[in-house]
PDB file of N, CA, C and O in Angstrom, chain B, residues numbered from 101:
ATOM      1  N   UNK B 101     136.605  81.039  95.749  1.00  0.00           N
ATOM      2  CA  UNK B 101     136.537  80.273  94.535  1.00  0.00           C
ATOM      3  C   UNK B 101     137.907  80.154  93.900  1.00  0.00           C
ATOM      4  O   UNK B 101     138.432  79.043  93.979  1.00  0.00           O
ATOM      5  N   UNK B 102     138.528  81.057  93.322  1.00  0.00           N
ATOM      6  CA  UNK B 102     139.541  81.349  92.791  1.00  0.00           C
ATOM      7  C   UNK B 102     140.348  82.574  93.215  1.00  0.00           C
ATOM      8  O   UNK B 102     139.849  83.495  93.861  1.00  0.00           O
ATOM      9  N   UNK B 103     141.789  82.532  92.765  1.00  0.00           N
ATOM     10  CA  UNK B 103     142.526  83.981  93.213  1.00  0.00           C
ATOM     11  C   UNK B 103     142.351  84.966  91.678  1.00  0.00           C
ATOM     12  O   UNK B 103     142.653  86.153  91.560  1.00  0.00           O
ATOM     13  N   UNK B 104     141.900  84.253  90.839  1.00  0.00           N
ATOM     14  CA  UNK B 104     141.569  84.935  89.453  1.00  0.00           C
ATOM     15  C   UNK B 104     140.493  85.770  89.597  1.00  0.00           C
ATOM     16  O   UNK B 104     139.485  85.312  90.136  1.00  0.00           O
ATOM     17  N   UNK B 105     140.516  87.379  89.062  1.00  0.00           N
ATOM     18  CA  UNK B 105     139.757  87.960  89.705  1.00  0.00           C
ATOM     19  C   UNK B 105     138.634  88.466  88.073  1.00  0.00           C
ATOM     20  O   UNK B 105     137.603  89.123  87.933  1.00  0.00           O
ATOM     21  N   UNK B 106     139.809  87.526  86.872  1.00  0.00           N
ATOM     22  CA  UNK B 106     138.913  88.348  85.833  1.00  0.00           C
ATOM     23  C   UNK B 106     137.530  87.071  84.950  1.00  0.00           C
ATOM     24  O   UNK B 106     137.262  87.100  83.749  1.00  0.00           O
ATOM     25  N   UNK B 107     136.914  86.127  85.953  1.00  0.00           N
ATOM     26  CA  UNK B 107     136.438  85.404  85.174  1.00  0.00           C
ATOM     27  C   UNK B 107     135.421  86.131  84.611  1.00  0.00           C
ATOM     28  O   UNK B 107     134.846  87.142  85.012  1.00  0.00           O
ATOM     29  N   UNK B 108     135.228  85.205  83.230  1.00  0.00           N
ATOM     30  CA  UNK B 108     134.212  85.815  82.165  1.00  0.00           C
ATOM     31  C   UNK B 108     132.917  85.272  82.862  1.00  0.00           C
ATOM     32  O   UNK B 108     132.712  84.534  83.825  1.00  0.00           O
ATOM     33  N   UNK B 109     132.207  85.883  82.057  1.00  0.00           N
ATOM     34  CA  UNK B 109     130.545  86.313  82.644  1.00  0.00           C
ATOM     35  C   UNK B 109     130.533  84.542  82.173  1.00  0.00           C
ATOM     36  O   UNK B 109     130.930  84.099  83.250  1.00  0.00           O
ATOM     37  N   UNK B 110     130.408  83.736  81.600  1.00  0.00           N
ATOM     38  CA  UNK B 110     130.274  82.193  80.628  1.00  0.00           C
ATOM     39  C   UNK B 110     130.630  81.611  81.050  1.00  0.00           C
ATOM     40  O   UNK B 110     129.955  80.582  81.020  1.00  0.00           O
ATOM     41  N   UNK B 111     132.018  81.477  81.922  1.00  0.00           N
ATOM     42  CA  UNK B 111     132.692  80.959  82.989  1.00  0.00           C
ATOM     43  C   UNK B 111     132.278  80.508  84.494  1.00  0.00           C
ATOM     44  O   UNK B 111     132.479  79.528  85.213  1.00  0.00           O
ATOM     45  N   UNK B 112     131.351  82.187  84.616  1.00  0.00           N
ATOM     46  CA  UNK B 112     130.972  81.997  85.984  1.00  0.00           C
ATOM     47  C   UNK B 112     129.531  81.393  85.838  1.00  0.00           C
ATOM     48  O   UNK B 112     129.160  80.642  86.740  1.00  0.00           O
ATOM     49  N   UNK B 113     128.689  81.645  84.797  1.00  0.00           N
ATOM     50  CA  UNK B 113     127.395  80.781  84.712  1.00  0.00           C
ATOM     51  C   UNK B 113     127.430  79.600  85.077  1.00  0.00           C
ATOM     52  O   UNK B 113     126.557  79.139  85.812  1.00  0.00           O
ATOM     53  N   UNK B 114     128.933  78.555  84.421  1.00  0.00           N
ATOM     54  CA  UNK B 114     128.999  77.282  84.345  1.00  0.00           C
ATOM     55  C   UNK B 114     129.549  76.860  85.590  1.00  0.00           C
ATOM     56  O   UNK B 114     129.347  75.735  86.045  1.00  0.00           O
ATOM     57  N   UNK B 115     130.356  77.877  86.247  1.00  0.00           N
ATOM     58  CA  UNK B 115     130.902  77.148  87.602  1.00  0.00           C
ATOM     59  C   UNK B 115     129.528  77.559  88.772  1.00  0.00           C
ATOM     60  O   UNK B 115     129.598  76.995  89.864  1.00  0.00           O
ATOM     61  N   UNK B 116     128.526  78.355  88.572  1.00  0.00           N
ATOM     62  CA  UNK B 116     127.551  78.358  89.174  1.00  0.00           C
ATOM     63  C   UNK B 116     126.355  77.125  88.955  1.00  0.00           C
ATOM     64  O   UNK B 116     125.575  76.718  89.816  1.00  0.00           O
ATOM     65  N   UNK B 117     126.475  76.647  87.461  1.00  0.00           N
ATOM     66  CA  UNK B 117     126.009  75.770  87.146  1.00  0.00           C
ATOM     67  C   UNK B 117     126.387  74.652  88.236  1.00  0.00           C
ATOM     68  O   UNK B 117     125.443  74.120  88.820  1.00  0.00           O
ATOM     69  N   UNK B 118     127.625  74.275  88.538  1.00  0.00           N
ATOM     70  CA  UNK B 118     128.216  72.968  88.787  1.00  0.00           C
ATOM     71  C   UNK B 118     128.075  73.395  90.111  1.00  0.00           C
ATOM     72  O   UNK B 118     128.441  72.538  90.915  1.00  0.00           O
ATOM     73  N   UNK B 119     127.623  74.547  90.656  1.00  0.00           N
ATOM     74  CA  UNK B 119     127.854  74.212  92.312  1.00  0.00           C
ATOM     75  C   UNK B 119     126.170  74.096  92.535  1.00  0.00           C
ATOM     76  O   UNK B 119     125.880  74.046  93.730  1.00  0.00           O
ATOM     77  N   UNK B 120     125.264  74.054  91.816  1.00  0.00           N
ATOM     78  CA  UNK B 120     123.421  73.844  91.582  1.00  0.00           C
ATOM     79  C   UNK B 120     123.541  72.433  92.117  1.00  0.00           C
ATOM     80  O   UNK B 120     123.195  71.877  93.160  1.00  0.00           O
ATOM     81  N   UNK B 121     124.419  71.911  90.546  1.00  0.00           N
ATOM     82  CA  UNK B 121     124.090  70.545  90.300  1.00  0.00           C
ATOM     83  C   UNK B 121     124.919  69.358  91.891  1.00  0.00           C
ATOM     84  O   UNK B 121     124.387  68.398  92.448  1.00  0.00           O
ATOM     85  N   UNK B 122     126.198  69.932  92.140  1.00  0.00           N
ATOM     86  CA  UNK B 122     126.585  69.608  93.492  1.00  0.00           C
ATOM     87  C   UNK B 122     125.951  69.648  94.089  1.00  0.00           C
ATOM     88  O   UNK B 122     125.800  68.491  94.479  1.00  0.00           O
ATOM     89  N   UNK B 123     125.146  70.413  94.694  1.00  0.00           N
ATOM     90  CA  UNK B 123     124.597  70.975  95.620  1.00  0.00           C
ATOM     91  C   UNK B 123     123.087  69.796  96.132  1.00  0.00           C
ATOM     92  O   UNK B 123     122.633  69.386  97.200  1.00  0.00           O
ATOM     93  N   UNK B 124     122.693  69.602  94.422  1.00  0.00           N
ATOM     94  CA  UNK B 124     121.830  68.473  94.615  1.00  0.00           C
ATOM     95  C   UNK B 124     121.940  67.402  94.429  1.00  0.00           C
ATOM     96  O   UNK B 124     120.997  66.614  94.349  1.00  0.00           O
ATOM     97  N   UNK B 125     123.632  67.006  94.271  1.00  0.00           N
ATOM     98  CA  UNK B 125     123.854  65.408  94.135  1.00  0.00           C
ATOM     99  C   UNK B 125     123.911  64.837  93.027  1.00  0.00           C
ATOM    100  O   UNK B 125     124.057  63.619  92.927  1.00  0.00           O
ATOM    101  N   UNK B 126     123.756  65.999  91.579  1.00  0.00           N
ATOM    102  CA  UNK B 126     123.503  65.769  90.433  1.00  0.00           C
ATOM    103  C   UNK B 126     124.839  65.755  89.439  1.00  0.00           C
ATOM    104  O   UNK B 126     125.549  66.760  89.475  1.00  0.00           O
ATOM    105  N   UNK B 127     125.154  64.841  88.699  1.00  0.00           N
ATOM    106  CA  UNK B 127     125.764  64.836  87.258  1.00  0.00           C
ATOM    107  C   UNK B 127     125.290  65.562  86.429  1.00  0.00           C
ATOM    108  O   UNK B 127     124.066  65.668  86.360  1.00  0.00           O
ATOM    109  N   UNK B 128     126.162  66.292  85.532  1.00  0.00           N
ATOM    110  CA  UNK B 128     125.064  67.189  83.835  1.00  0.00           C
ATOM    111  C   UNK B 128     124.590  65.949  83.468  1.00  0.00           C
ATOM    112  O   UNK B 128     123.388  66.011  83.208  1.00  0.00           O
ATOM    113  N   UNK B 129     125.236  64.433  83.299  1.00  0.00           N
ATOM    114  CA  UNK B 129     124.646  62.851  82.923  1.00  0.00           C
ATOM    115  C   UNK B 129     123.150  62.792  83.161  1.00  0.00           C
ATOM    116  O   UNK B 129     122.308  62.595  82.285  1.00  0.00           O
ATOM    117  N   UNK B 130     122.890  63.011  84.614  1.00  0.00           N
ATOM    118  CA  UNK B 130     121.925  63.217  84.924  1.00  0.00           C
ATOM    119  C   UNK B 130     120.598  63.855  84.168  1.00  0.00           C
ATOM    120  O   UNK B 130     119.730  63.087  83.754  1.00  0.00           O
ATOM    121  N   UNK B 131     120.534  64.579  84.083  1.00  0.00           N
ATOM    122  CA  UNK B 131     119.640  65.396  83.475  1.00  0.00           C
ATOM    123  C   UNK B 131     119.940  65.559  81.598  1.00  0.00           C
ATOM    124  O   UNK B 131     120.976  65.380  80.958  1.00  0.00           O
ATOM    125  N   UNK B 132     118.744  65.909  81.207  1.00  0.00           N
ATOM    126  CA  UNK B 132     118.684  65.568  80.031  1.00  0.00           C
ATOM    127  C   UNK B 132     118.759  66.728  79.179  1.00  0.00           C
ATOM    128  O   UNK B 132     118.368  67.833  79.555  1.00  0.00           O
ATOM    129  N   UNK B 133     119.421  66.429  77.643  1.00  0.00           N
ATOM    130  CA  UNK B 133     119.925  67.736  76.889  1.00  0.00           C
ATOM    131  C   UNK B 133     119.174  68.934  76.995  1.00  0.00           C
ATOM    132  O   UNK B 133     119.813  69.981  77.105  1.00  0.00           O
ATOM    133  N   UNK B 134     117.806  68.979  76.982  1.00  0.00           N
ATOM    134  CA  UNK B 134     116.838  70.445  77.180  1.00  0.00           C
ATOM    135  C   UNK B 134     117.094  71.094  78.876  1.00  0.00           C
ATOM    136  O   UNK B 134     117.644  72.113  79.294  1.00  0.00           O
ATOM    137  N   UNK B 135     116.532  70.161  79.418  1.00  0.00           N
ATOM    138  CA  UNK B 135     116.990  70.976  81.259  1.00  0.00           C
ATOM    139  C   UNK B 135     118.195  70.823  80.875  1.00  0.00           C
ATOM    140  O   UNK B 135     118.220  71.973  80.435  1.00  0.00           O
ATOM    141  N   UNK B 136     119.384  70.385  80.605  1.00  0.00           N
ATOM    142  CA  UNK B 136     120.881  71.181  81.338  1.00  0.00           C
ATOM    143  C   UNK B 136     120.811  72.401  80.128  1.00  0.00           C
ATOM    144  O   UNK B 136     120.837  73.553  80.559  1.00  0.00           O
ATOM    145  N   UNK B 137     120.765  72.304  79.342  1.00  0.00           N
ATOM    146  CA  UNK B 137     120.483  73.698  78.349  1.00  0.00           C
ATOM    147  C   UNK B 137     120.046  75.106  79.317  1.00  0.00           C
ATOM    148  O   UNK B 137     120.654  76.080  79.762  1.00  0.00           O
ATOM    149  N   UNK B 138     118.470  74.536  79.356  1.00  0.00           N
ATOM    150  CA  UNK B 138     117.643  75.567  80.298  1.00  0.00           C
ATOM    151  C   UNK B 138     118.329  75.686  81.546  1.00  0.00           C
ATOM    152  O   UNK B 138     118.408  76.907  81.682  1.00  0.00           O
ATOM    153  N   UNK B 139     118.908  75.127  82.602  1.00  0.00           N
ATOM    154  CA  UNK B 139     119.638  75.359  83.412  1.00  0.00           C
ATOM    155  C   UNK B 139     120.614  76.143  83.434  1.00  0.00           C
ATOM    156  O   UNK B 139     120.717  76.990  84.322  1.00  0.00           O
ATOM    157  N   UNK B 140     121.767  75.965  82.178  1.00  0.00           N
ATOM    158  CA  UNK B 140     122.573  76.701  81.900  1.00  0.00           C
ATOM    159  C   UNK B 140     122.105  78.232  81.567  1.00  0.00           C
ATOM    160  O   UNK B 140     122.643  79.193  82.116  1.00  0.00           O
ATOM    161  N   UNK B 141     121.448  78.314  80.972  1.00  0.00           N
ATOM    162  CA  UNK B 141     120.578  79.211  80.623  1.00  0.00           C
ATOM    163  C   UNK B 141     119.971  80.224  81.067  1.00  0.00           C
ATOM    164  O   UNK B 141     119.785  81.307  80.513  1.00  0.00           O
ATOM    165  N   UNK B 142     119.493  79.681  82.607  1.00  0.00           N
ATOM    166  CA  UNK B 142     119.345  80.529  83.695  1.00  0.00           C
ATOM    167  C   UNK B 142     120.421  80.904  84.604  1.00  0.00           C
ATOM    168  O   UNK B 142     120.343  81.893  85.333  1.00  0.00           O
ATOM    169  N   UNK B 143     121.828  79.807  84.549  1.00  0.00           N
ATOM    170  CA  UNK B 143     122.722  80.712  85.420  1.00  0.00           C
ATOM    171  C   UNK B 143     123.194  81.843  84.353  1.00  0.00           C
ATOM    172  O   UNK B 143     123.202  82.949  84.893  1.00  0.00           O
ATOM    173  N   UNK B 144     123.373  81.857  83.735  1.00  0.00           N
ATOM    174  CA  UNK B 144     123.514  83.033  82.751  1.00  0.00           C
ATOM    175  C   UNK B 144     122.996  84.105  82.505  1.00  0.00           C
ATOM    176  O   UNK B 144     123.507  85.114  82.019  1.00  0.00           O
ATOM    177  N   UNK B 145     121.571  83.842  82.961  1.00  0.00           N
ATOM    178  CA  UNK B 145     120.620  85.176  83.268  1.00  0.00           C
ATOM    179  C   UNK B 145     120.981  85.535  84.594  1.00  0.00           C
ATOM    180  O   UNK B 145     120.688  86.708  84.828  1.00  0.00           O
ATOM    181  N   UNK B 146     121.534  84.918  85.578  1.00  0.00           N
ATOM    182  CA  UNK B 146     121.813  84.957  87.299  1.00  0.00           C
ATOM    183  C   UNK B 146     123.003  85.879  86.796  1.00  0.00           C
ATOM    184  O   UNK B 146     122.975  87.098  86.967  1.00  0.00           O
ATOM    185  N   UNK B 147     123.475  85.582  86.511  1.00  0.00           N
ATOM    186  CA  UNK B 147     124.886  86.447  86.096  1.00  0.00           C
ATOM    187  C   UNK B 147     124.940  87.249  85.766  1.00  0.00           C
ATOM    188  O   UNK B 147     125.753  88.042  86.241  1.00  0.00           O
ATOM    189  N   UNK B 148     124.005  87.645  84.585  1.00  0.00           N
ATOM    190  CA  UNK B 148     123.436  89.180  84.196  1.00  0.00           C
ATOM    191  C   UNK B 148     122.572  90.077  84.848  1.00  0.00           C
ATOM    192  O   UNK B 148     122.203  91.214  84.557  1.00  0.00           O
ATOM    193  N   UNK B 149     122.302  89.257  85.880  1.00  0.00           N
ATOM    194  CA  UNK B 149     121.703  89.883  86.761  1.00  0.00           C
ATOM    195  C   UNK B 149     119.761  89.566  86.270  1.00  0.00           C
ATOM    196  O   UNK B 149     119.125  90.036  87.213  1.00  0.00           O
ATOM    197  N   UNK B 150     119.137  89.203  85.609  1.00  0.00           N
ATOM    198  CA  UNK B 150     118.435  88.718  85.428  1.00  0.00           C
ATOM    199  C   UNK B 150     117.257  87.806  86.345  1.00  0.00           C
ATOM    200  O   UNK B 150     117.549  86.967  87.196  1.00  0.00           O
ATOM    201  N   UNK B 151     116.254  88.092  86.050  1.00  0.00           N
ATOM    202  CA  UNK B 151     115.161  86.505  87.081  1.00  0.00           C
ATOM    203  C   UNK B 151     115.399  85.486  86.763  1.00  0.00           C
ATOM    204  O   UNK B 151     115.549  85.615  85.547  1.00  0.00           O
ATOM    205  N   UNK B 152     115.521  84.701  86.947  1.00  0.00           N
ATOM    206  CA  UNK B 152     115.475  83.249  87.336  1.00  0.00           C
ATOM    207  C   UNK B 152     114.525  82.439  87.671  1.00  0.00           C
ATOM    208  O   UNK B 152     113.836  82.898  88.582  1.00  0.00           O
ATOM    209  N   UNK B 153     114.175  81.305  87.260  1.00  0.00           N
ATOM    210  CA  UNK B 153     112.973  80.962  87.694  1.00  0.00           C
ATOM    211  C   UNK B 153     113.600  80.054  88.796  1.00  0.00           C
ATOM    212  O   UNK B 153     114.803  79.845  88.952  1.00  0.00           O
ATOM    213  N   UNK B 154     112.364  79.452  89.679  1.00  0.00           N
ATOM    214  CA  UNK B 154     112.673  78.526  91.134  1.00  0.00           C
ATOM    215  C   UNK B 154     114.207  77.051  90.538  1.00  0.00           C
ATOM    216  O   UNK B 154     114.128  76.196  89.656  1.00  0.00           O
ATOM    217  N   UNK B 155     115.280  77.344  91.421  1.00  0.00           N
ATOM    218  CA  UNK B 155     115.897  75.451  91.331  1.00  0.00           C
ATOM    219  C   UNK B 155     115.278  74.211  91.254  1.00  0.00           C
ATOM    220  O   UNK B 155     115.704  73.222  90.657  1.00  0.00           O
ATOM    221  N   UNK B 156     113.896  74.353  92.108  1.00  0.00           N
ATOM    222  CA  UNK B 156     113.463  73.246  92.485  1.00  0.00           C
ATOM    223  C   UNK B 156     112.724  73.164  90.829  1.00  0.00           C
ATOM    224  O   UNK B 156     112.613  72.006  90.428  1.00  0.00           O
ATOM    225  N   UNK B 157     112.394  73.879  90.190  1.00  0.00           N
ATOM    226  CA  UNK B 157     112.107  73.439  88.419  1.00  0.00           C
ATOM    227  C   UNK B 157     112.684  71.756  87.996  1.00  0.00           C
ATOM    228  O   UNK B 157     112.121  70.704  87.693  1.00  0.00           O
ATOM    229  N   UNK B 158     114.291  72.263  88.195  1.00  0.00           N
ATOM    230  CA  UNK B 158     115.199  70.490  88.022  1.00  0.00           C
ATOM    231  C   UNK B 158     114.211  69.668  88.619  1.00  0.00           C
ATOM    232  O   UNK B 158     113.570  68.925  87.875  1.00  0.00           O
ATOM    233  N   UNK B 159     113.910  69.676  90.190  1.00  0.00           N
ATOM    234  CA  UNK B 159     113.473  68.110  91.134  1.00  0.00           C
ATOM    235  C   UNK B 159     112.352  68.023  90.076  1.00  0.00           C
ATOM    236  O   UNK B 159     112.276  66.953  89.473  1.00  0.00           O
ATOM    237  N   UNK B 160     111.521  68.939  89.782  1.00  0.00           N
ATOM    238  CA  UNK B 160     110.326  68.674  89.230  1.00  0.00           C
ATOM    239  C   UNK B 160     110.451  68.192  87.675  1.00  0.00           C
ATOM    240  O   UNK B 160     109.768  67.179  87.527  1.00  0.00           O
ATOM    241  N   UNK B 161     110.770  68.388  87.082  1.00  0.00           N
ATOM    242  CA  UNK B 161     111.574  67.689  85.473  1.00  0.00           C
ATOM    243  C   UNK B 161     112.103  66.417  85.600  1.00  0.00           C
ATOM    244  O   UNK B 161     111.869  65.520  84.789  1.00  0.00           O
ATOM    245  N   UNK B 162     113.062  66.249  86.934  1.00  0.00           N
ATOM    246  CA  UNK B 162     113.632  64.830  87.393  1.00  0.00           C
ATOM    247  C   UNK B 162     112.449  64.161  87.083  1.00  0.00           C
ATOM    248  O   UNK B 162     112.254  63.560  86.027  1.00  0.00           O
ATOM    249  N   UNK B 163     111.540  64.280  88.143  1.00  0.00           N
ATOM    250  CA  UNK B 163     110.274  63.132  88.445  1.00  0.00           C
ATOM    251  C   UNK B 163     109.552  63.135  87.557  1.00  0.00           C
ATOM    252  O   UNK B 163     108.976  62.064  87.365  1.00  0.00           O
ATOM    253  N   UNK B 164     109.255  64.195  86.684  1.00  0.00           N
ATOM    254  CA  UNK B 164     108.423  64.103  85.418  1.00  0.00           C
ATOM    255  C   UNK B 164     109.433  63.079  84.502  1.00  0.00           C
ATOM    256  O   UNK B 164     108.799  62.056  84.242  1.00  0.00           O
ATOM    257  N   UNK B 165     110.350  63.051  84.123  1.00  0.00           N
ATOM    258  CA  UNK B 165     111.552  61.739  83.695  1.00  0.00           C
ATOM    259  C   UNK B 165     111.242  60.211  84.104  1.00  0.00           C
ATOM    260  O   UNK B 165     110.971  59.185  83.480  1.00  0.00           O
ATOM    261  N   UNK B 166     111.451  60.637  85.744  1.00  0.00           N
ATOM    262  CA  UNK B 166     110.893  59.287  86.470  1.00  0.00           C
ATOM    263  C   UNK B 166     109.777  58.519  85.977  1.00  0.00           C
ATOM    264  O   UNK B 166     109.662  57.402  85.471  1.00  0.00           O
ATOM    265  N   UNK B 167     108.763  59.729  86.363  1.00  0.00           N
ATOM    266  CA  UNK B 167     107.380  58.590  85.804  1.00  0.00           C
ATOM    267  C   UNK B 167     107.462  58.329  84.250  1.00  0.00           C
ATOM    268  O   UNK B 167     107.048  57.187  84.051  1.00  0.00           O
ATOM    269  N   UNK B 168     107.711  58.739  83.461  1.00  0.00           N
ATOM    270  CA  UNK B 168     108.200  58.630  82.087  1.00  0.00           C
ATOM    271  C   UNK B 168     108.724  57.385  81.979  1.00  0.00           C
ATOM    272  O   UNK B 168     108.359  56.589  81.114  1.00  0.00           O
ATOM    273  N   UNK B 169     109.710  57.117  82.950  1.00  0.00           N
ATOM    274  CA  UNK B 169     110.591  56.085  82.602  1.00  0.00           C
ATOM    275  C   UNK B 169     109.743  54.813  83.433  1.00  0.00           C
ATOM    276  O   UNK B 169     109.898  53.642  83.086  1.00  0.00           O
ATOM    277  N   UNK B 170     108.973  55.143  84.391  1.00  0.00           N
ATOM    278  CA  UNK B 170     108.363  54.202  84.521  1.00  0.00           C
ATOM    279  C   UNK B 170     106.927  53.721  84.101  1.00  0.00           C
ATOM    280  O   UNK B 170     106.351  52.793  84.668  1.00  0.00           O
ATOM    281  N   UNK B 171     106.401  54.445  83.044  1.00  0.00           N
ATOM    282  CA  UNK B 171     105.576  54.100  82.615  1.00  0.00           C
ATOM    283  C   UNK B 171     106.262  53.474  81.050  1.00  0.00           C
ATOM    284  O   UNK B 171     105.571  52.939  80.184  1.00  0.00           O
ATOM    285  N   UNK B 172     107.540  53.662  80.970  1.00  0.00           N
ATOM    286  CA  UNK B 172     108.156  52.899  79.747  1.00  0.00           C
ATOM    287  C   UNK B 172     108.616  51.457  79.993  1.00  0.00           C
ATOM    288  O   UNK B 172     108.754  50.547  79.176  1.00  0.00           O
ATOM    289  N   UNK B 173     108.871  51.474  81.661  1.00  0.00           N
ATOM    290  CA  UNK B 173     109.039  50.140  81.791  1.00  0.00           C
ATOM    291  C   UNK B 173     107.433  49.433  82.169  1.00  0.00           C
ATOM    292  O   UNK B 173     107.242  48.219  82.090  1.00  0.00           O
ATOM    293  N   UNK B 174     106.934  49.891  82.361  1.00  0.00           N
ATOM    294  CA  UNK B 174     105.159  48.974  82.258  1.00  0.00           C
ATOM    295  C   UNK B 174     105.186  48.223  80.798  1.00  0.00           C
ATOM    296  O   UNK B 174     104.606  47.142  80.698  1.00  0.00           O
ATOM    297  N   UNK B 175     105.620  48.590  80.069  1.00  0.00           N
ATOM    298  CA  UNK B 175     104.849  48.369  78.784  1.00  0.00           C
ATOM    299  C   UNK B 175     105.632  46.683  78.393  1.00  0.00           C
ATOM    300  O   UNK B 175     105.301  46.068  77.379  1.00  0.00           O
TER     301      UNK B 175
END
């Protein structure tokens, strides 16, 4: 990752954050102010060593968005 050996615990949540959201092809744009919150949220518990709930939570919030958005364009 780095030759810096003292990152802060807040630091590493967020660069764990950004290798999630890489990982699935995702922008923070993407996703909406409550999930990237809660996301953040949980790498931060990952960090503390903490549970975590499943990644795949995001795909499932995505598509709950999706149909949202497409039942906004029906109307």
């Amino acid at each position: 990752m780095s030759d810096t050996k003292n990152w802060s615990p807040s630091y590493t949540a967020w660069k764990l954050m950004e290798t999630i959201l890489d990982g699935k092809n995702l922008k923070p744009t993407d996703l909406g102010k409550e999930l990237l919150l809660d996301l953040y949220s949980d790498c931060v518990n990952s960090v503390g060593g903490d549970y975590v709930a499943d990644i795949e939570d995001i795909d499932h919030e995505l598509e709950a968005e999706d149909f949202e958005d497409d039942l906004d364009e029906d109307d």
